[in-house]
LUMLUMZA-624350 format. One record per residue (C-alpha): residue in one letter; y, x, z; residue number from 1. Coordinates in pm, whole numbers. Layout:
LUMLUMZA-624350
{r=a | north=Y | east=X | up=Z | k=NUM}
...
END
This chain:
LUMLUMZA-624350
{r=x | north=0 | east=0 | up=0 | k=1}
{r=x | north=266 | east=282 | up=77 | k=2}
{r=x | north=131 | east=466 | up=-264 | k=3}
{r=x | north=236 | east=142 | up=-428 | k=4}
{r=x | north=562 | east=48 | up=-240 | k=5}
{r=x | north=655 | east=452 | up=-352 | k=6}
{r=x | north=603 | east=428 | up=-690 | k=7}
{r=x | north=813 | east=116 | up=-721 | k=8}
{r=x | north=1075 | east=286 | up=-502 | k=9}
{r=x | north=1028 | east=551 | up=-786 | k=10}
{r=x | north=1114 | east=325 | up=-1120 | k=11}
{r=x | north=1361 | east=142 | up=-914 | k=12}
{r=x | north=1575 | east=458 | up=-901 | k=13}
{r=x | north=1504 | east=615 | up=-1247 | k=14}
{r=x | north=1625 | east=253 | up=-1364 | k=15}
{r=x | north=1951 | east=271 | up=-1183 | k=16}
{r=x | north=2010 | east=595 | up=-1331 | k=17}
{r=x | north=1925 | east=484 | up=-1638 | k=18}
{r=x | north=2154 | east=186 | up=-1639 | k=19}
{r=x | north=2465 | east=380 | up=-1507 | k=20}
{r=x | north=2413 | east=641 | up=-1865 | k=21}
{r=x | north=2620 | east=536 | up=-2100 | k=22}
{r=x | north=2459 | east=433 | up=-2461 | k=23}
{r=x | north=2747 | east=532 | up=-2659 | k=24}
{r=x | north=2617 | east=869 | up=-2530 | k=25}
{r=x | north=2290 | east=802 | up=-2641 | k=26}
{r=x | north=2369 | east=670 | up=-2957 | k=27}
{r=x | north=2664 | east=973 | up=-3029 | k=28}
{r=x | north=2455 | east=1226 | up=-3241 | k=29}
{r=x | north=2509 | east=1417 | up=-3533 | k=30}
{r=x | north=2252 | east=1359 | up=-3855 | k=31}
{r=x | north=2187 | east=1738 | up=-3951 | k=32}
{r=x | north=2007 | east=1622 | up=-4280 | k=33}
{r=x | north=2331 | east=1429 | up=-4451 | k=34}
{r=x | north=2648 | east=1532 | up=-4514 | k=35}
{r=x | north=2904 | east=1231 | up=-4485 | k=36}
{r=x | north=3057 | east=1118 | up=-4828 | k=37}
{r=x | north=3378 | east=1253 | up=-4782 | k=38}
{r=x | north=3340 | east=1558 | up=-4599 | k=39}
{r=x | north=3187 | east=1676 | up=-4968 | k=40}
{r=x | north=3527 | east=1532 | up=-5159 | k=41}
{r=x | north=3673 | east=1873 | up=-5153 | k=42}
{r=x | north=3808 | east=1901 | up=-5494 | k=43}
{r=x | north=3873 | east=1705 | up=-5843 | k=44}
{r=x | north=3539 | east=1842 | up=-5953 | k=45}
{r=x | north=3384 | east=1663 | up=-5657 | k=46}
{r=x | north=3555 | east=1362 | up=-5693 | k=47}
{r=x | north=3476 | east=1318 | up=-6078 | k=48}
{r=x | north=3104 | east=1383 | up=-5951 | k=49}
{r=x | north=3118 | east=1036 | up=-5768 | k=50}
{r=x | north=3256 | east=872 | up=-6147 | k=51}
{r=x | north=2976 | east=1023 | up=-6338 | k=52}
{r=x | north=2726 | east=878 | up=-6128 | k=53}
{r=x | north=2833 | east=522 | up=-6241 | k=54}
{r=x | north=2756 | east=630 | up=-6632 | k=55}
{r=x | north=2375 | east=602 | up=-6531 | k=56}
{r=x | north=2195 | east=489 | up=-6212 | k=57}
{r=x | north=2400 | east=140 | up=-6088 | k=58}
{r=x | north=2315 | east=43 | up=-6488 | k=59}
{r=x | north=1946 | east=136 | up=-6451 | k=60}
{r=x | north=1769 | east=-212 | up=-6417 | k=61}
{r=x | north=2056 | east=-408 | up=-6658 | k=62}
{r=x | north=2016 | east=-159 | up=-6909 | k=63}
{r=x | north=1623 | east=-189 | up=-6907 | k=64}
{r=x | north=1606 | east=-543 | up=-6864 | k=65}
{r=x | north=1880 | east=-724 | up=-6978 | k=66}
{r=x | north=1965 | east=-592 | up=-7271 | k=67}
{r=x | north=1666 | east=-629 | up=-7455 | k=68}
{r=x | north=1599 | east=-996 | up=-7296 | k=69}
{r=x | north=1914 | east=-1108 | up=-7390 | k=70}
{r=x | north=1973 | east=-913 | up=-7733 | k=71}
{r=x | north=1666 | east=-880 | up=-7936 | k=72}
{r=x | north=1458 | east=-1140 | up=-7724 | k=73}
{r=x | north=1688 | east=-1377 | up=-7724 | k=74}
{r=x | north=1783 | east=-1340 | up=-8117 | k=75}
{r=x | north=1417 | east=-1404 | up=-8181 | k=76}
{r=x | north=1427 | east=-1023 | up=-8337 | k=77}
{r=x | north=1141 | east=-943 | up=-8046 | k=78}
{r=x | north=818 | east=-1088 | up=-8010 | k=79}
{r=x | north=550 | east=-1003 | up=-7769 | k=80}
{r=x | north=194 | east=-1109 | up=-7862 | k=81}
{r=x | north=95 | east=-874 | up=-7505 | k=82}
{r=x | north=48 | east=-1126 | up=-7152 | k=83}
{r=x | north=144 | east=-872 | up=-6956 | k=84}
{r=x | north=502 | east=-841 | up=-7089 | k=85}
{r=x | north=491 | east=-1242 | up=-7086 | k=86}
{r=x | north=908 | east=-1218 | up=-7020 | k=87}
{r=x | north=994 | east=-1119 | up=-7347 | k=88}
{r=x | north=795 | east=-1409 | up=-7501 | k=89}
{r=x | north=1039 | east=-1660 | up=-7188 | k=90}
{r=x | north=1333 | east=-1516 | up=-7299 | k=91}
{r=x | north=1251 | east=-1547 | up=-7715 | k=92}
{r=x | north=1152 | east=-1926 | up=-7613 | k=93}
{r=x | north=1428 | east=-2019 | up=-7379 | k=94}
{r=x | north=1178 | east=-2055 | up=-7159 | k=95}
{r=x | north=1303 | east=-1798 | up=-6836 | k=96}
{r=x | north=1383 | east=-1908 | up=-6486 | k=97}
{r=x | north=1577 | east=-1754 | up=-6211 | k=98}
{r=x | north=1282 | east=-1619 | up=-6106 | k=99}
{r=x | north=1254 | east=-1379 | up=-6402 | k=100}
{r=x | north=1262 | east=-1024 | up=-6306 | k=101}
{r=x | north=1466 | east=-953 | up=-6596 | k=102}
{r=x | north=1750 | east=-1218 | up=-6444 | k=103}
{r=x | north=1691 | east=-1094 | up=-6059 | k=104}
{r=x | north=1685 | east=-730 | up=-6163 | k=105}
{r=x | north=1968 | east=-730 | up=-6413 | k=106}
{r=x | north=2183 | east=-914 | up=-6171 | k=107}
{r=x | north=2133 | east=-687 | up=-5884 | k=108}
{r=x | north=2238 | east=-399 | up=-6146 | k=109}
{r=x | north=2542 | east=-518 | up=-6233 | k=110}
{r=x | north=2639 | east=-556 | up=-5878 | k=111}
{r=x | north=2511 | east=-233 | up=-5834 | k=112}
{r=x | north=2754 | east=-115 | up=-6079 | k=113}
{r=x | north=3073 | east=-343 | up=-5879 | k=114}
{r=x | north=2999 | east=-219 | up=-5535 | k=115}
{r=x | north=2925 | east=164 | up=-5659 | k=116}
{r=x | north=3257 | east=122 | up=-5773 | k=117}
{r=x | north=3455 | east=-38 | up=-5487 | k=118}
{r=x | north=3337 | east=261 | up=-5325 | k=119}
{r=x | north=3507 | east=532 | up=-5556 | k=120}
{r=x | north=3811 | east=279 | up=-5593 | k=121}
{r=x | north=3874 | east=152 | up=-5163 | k=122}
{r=x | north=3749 | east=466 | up=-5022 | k=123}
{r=x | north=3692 | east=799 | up=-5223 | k=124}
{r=x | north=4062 | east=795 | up=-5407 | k=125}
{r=x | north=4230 | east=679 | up=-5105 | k=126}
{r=x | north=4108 | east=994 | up=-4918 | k=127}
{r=x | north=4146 | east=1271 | up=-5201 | k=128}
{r=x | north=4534 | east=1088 | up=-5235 | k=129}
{r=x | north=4589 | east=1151 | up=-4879 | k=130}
{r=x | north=4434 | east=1456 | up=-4830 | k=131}
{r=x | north=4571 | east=1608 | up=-5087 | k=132}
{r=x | north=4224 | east=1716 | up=-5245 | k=133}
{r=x | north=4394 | east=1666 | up=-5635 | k=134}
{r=x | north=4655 | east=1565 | up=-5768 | k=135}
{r=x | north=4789 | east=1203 | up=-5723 | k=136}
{r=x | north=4722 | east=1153 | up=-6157 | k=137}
{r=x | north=4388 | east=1285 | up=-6104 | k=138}
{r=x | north=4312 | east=1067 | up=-5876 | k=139}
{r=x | north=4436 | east=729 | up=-6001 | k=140}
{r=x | north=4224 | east=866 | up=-6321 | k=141}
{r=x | north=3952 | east=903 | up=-6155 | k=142}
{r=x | north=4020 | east=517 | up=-6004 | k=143}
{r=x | north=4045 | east=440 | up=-6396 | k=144}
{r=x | north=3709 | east=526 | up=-6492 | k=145}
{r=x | north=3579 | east=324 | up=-6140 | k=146}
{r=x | north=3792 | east=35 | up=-6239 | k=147}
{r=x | north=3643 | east=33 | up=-6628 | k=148}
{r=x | north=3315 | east=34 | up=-6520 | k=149}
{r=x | north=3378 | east=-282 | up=-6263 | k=150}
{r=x | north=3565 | east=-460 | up=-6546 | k=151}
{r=x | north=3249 | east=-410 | up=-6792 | k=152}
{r=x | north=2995 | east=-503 | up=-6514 | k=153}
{r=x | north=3228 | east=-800 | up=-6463 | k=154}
{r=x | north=3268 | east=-907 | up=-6813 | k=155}
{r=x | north=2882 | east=-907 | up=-6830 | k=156}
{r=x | north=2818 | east=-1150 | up=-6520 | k=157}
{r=x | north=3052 | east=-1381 | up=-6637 | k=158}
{r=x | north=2920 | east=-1377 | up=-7003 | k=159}
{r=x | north=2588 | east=-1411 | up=-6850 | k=160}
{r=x | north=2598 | east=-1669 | up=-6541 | k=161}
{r=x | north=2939 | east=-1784 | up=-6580 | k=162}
{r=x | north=3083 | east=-1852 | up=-6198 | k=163}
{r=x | north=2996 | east=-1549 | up=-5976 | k=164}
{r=x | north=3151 | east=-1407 | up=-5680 | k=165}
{r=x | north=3429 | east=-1145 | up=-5656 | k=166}
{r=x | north=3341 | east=-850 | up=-5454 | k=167}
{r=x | north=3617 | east=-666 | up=-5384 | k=168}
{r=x | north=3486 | east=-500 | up=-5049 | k=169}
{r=x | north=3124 | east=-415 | up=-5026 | k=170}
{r=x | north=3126 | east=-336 | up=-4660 | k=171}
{r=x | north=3299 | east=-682 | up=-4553 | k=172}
{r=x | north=3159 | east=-913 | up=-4850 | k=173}
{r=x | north=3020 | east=-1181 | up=-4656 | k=174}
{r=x | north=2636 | east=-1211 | up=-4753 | k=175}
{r=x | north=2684 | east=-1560 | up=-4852 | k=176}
{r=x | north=2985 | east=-1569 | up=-5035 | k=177}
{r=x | north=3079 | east=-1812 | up=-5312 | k=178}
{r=x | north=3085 | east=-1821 | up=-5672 | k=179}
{r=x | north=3446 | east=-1761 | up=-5799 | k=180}
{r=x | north=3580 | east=-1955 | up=-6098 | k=181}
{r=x | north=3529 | east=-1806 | up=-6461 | k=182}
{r=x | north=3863 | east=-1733 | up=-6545 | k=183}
{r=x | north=3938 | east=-1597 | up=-6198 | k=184}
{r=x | north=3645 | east=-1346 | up=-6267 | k=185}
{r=x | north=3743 | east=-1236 | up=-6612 | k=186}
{r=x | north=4130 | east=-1247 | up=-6509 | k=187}
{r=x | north=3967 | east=-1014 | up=-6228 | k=188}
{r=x | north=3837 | east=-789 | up=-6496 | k=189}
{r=x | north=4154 | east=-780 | up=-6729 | k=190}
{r=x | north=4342 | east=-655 | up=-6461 | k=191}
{r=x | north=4070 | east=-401 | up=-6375 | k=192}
{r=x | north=4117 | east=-226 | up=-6717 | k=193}
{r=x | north=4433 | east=-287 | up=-6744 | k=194}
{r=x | north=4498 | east=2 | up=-6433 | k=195}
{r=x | north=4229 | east=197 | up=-6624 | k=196}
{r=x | north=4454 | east=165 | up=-6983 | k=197}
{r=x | north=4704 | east=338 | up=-6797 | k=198}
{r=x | north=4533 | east=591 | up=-6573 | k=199}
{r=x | north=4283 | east=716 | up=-6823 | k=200}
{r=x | north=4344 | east=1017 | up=-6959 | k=201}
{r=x | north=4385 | east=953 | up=-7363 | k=202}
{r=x | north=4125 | east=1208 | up=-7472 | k=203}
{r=x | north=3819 | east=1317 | up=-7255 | k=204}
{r=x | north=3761 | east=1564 | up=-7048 | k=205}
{r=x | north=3403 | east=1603 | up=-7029 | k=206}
{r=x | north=3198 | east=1446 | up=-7342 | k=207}
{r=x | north=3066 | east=1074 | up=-7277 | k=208}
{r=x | north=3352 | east=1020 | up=-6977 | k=209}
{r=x | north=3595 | east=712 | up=-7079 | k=210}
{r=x | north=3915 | east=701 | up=-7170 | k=211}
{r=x | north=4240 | east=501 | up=-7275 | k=212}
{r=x | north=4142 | east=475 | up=-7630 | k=213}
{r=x | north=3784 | east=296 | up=-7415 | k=214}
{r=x | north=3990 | east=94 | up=-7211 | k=215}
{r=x | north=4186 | east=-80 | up=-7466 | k=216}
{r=x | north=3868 | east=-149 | up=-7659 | k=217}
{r=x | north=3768 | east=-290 | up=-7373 | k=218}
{r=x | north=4038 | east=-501 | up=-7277 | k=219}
{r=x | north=4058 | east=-628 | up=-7657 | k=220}
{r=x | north=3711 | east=-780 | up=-7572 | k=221}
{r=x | north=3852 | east=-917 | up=-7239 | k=222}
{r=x | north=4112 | east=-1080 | up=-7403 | k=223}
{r=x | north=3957 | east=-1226 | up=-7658 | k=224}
{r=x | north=3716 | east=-1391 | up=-7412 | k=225}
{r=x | north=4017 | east=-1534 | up=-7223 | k=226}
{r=x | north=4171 | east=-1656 | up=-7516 | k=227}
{r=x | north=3854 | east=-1852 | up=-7639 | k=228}
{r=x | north=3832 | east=-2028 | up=-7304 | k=229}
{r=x | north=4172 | east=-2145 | up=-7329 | k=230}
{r=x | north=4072 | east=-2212 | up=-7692 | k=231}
{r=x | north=3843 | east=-2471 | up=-7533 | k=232}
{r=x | north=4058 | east=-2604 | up=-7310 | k=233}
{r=x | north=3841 | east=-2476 | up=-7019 | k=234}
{r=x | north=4133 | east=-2331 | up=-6802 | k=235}
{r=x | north=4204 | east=-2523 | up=-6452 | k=236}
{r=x | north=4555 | east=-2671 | up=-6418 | k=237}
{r=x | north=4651 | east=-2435 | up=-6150 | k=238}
{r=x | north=4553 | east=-2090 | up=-6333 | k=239}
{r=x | north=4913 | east=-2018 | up=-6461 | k=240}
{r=x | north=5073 | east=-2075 | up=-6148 | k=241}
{r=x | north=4801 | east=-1883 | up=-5937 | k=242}
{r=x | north=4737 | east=-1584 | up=-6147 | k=243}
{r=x | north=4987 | east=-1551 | up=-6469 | k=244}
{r=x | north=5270 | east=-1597 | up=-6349 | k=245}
{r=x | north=5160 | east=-1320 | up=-6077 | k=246}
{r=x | north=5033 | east=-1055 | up=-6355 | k=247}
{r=x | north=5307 | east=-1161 | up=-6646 | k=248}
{r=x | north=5687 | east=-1253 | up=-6657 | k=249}
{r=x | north=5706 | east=-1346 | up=-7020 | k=250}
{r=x | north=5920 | east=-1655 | up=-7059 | k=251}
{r=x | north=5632 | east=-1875 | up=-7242 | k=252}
{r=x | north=5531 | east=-2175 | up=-7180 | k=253}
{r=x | north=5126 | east=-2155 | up=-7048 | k=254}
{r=x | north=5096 | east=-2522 | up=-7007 | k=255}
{r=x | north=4934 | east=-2644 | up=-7239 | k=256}
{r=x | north=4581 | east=-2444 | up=-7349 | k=257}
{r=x | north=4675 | east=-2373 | up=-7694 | k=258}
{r=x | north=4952 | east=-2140 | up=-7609 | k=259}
{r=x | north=4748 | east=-2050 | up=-7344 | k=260}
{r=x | north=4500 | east=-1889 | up=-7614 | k=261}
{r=x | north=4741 | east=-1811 | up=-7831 | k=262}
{r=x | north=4825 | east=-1547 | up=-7509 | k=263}
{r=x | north=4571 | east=-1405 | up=-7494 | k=264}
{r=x | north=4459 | east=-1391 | up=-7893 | k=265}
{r=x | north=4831 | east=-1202 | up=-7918 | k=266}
{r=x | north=4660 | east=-948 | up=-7674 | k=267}
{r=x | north=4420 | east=-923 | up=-7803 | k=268}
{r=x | north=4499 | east=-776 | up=-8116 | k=269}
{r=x | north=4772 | east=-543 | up=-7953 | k=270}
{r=x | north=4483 | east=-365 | up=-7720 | k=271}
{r=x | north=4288 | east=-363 | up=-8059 | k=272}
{r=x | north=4560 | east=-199 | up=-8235 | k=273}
{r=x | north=4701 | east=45 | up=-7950 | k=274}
{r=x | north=4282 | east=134 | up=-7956 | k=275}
{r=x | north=4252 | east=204 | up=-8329 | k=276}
{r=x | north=4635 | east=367 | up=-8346 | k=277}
{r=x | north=4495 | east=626 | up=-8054 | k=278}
{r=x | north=4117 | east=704 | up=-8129 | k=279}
{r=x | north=4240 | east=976 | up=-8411 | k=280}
{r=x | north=4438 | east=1204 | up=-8151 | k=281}
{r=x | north=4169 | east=1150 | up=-7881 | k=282}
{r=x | north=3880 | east=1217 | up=-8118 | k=283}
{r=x | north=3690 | east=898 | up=-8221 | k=284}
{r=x | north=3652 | east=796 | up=-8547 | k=285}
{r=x | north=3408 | east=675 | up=-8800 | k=286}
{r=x | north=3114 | east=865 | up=-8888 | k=287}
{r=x | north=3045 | east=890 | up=-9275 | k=288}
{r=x | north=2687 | east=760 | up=-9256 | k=289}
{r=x | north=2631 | east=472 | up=-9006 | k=290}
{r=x | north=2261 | east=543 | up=-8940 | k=291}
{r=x | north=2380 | east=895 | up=-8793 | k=292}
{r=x | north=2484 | east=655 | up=-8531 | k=293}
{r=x | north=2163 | east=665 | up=-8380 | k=294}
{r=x | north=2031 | east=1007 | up=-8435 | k=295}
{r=x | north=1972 | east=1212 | up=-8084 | k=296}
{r=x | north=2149 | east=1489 | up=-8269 | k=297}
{r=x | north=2434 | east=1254 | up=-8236 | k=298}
{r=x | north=2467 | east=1166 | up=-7889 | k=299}
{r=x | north=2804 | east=1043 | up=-7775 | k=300}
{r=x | north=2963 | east=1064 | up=-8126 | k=301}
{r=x | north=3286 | east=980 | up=-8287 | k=302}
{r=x | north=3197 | east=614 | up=-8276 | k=303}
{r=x | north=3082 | east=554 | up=-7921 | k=304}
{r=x | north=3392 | east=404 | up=-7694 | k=305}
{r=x | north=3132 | east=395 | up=-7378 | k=306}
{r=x | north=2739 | east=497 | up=-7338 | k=307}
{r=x | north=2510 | east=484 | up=-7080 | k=308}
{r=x | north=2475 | east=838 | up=-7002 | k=309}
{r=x | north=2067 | east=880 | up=-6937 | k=310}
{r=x | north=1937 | east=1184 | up=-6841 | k=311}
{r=x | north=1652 | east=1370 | up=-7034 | k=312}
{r=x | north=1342 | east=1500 | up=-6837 | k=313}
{r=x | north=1535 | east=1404 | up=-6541 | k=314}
{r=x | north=1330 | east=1357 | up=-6199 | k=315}
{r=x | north=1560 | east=1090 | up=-6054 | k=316}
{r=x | north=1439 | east=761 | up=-6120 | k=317}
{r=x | north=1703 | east=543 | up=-6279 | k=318}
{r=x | north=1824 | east=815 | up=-6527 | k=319}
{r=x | north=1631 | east=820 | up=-6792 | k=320}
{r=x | north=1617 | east=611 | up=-7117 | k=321}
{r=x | north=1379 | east=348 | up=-7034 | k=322}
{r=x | north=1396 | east=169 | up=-7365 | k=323}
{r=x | north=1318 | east=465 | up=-7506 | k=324}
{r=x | north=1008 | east=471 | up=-7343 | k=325}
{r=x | north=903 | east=83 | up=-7393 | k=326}
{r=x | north=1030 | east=88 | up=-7738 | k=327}
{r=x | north=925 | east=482 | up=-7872 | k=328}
{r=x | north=816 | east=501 | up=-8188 | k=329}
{r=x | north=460 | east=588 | up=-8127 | k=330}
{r=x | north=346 | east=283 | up=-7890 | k=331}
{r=x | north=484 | east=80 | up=-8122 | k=332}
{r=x | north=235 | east=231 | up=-8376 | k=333}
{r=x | north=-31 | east=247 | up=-8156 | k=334}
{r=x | north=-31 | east=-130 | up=-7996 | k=335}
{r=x | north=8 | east=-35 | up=-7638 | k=336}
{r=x | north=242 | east=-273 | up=-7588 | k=337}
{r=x | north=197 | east=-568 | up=-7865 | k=338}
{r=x | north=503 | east=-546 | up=-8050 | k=339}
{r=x | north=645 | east=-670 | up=-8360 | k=340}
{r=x | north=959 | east=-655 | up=-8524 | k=341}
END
């Protein structure tokens, strides 16, 4: 009995202790194995390292899935005569739900892509800005290519699923948060690559980076979007006063949707034609031969305004050309994966 009446004397005062340490203590230690994000932005070379990641990885599971579901699937230019790859046959047939790992994946990717960039745009710039790790120019260039990238993924979702949700901050985004309005989405977007129009630098720096000549390709597309859903007289009564008259002063009339189109239609063709006027001095052009186009030899060529840049005999998933490996030339020949075209 006195063994016993010690031993819970015993864990009565190694609980007290225990309860009087304090777990902030505990909890306050330093991970030896991973450096902290920012402690590595020590230079512009550091900081364009966090942009060229979003030329690859985020667009992993979109570029694998959705691109051929929704292009050549969806054209009927695909057909699949395998079980296995059943989803190319669903997609072909209009037959897909929102089950299909080609809709789950592809979405993910895309917001992959958004909150990839949020990062680079809320956080990495910011720092470098005030820390004086490059110059302010750099920077906001930097921001430019973040901001294209979010404006593409954007454009995408919206072509795709129509309403989706803004996500502006990845670390606060509330896990249920609501769809957001077309127009507010693509009017999202515009503005997006409208900052990167006028950050980007006009020719690039490295081979297969974007630039201005990119971004007003980019926002031609944008525009013309916007202008076809005012075309259809899709545009909520409140848009003008909620988001035009915020982002433009011109003294027009937005009322009605026809001059609402006719807005964005006009800007359309002046993004086209600052993009064609530019693309000489920056280096893009067109190639002589259009099937050079897609010749490896090729890569990133006078044509190409933006490109996935894959990886070859990389060992990090998500950078390599998966098409190239579900598509390659000699499966097709040899029937591993039943397909016609």
């Amino acid at each position: 009995m006195m063994i016993t009446k010690n031993i819970y004397k015993f864990f009565c005062v190694v609980s007290i202790v225990c309860g009087c340490m304090s777990c902030d203590d505990y909890l306050d230690t330093t991970n030896e194995r991973i450096v902290p994000a920012h402690e590595q932005l020590t230079s512009l070379k550091a900081l364009k390292a966090t942009t060229a990641s979003l030329y690859a990885q985020p667009w992993y599971y979109f570029h694998k899935q959705r691109f051929i579901m929704l292009g050549d699937a969806r054209a009927n230019n695909l057909f699949n005569s395998n079980a296995a790859l059943g989803e190319l046959n669903a997609q072909s047939t209009l037959n897909e739900d929102k089950q299909n790992a080609s809709i789950l994946y592809s979405w993910g990717s895309l917001y992959n892509v958004v909150t990839q960039a949020c990062y680079v745009i809320n956080d990495y710039v910011p720092y470098c800005i005030e820390n004086n790790i490059c110059t302010e120019a750099d920077a906001l260039a930097c921001a430019g290519e973040a901001r294209f990238m979010r404006a593409l993924a954007y454009w995408f979702l919206v072509v795709y699923w129509h309403d989706v949700p803004i996500v502006n901050d990845p670390v606060a985004q509330s896990p249920t948060a609501y769809a957001n309005r077309f127009e507010d989405v693509l009017q999202y977007a515009i503005c997006d690559a409208e900052f990167a129009a006028k950050w980007l630098p006009v020719s690039q720096s490295d081979k297969g980076r974007v630039t201005r000549v990119s971004a007003y390709g980019l926002l031609s597309r944008l525009y013309l979007t916007a202008g076809a859903w005012g075309k259809g007289e899709h545009y909520s009564s409140d848009f003008k006063q909620r988001v035009l008259d915020k982002y433009y002063h011109d003294d027009i009339d937005y009322s009605s949707s026809t001059t609402l189109a006719e807005f964005y239609y006009a800007k359309s063709a002046a993004a086209a034609r600052q993009c064609i006027a530019e693309a000489p001095s920056a280096g893009y052009g067109m190639m002589d031969d259009y099937e050079q186009i897609f010749r490896v030899q090729n890569n990133n060529c006078s044509e190409v305004l933006f490109a996935i840049q894959t990886v070859a005999s990389s060992t990090s998933y998500g950078l390599g050309n998966e098409l190239q490996g579900m598509f390659c030339y000699d499966r097709c020949i040899n029937k591993n994966y039943g397909m016609t075209y």
